[in-house]
C-alpha positions in Angstrom: 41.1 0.8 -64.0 40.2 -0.1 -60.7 37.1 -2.6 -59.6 34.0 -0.6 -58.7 32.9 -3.7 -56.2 34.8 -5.8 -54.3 34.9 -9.1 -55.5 34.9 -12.4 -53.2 35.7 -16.0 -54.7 35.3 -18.8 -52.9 36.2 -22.1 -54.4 35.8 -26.0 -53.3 38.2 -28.2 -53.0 37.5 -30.1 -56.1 37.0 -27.4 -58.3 39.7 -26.8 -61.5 39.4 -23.3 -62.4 42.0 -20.6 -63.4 40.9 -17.6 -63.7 41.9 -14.2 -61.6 40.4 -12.2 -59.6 41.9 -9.7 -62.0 40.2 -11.2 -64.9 36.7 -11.4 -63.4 37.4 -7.1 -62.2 38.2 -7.1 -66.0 35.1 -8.3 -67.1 33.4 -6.6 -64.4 34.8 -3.5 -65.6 33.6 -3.8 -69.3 30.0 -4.8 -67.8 30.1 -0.5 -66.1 31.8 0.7 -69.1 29.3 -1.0 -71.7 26.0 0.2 -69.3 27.5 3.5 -67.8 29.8 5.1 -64.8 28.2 4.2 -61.2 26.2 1.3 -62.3 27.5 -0.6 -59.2 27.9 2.7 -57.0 24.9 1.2 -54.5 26.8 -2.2 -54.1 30.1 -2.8 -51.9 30.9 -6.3 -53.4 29.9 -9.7 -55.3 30.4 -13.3 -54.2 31.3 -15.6 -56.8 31.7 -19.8 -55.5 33.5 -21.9 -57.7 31.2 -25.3 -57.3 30.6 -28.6 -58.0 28.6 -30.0 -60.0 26.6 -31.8 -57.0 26.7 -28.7 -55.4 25.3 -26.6 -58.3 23.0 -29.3 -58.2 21.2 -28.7 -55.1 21.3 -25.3 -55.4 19.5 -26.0 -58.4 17.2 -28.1 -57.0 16.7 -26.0 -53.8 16.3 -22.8 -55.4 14.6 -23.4 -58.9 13.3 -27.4 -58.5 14.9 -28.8 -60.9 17.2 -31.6 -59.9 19.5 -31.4 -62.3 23.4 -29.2 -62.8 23.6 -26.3 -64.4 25.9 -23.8 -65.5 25.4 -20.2 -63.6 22.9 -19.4 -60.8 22.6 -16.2 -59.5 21.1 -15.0 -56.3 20.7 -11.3 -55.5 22.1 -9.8 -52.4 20.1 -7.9 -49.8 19.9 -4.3 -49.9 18.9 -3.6 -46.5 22.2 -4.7 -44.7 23.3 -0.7 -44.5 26.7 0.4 -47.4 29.4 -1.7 -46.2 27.8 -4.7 -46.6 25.6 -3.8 -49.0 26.5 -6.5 -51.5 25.0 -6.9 -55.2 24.4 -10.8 -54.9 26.1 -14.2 -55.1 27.0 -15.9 -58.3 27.4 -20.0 -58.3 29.7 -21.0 -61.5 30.0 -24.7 -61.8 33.4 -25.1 -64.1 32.7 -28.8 -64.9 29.4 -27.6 -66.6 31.1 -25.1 -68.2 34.0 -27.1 -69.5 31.9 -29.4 -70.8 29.6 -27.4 -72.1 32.2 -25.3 -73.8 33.8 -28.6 -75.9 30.1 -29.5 -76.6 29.5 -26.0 -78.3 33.6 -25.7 -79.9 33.9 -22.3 -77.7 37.1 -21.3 -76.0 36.3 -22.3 -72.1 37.7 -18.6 -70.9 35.1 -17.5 -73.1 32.7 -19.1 -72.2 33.5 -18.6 -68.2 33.2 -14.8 -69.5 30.1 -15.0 -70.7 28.4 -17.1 -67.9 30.1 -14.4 -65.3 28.8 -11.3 -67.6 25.1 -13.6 -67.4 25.3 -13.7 -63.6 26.1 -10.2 -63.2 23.0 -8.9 -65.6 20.5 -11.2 -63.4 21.8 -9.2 -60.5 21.3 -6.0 -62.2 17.4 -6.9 -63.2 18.1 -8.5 -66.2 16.3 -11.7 -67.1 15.2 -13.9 -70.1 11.6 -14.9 -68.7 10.1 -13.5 -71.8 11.4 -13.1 -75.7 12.1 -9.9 -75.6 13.8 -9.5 -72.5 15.7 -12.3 -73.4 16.7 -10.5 -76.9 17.7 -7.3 -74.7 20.3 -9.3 -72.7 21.6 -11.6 -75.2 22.3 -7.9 -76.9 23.6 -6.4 -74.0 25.9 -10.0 -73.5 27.3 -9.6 -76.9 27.9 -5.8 -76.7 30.2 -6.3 -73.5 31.6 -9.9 -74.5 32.7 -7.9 -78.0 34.4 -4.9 -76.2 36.8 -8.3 -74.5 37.2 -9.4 -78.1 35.0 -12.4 -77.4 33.0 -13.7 -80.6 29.1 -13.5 -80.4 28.1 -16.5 -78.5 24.9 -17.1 -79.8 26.0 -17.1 -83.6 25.9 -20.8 -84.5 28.4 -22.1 -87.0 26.5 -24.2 -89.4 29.8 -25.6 -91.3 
């Protein structure tokens, strides 16, 4: 199945990460099929930068004051720049975070780098988790497409 958006990675120096642009068209993929054809038929392309965790830092800081890293920041693109540039938004993943965060929580890391991307994506979309039950839609929605890749539920908590 081809990619309906182009898909731009840019990655620092320092960053570890292995995953292919083939895998995040894959995921990509699963996000249209789970919410319907031509969901992305208004956008010509993502960005996605593979950070560090000072950089995701200051992003952090600069864009939602709080001085600290995080995992996933998304920032959404702007829709007046005509159809061939008319991209959906920039996605900042920070794999340290991730990595860590993934041993802290016993997830597989690719999973986890899944369902951070699929997270990104829904921001751009108009999802958010400002409120309870918009947070409960897109954890739902997250699960649905994260369960078509054969990806466990990520908010079930193992209590053994």
């Amino acid at each position: 199945m081809t990619c309906p958006i182009s898909i731009f990675i840019e990655q620092e120096k320092e960053v570890d990460s292995v995953i292919s642009q083939e895998t995040f068209e894959s995921w990509i993929n699963e996000i249209e099929l789970e919410l319907g054809p031509g969901l992305f038929e208004d956008f010509s392309s993502v960005s996605i930068g593979l950070v560090s965790k000072k950089t995701i830092q200051g992003l952090n800081q600069t864009y939602r004051e709080k001085d600290a890293p995080t995992n996933v920041l998304a920032f959404e693109g702007d829709l007046g720049l005509g159809e061939e540039l008319n991209s959906l938004g920039d996605i900042a993943i920070c794999p340290e975070v991730l990595r860590e965060e993934a041993l802290e929580q016993s997830k597989d890391e690719s999973h986890h780098f899944a369902h951070l991307f699929i997270h990104g994506i829904l921001h751009l979309i108009g999802y958010n988790h400002e409120k309870t039950f918009e947070a409960e839609e897109m954890e739902k929605l997250e699960i649905r497409i994260l369960n078509r890749l054969g990806i466990a539920d990520p908010y079930q908590i193992d209590l053994i």
